[in-house]
N, C-alpha and C positions, 0 to 999 in steps of 0.2 A: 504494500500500500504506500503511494505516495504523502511523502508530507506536507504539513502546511504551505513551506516555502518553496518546495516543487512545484505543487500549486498554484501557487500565486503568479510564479514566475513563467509557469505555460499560460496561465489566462493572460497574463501582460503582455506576453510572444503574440497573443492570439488575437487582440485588442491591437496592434502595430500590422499584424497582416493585415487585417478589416481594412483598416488606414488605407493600407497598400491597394487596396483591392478596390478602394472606390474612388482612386484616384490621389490617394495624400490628403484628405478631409471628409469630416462628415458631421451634422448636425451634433452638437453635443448631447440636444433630448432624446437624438435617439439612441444613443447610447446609454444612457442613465439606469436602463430597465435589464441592460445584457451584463453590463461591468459595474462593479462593485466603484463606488467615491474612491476607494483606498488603494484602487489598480489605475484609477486614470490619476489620483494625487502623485502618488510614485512615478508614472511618467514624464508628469509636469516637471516634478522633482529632479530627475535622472535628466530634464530638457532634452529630452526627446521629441516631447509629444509639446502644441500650443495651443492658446484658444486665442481664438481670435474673433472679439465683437464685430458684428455686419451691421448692425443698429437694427436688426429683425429678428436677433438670436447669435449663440453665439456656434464657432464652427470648433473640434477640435481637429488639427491639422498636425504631421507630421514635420519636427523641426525643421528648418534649412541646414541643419548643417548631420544631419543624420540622413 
């Protein structure tokens, strides 16, 4: 059985494909419901991942320099 931090650290892998996979952004809400606060905080954190306000919501998008 995998542990916590294996865990954690596939759903964050998996949350950077997504990214990948719709282009390098996607709505933050719709995220909110798939990924845990504490898996998108940690990427914010690592500046990987950004959010970036559109003034109609905000997008989270994968860094430029990642």
């Amino acid at each position: 059985m995998a542990n916590s931090t294996e865990n954690f650290d596939r759903r964050a892998n998996h949350l950077l494909r997504v990214l990948q996979f719709f282009g390098g952004c996607v709505p933050l809400h719709r995220l909110q419901f798939q990924f845990s606060d504490s898996i998108i905080q940690t990427l914010l954190d690592k500046e990987l991942v950004q959010v970036q306000n559109t003034g109609r919501g905000f997008l989270l998008e994968i860094a430029k320099d990642f």
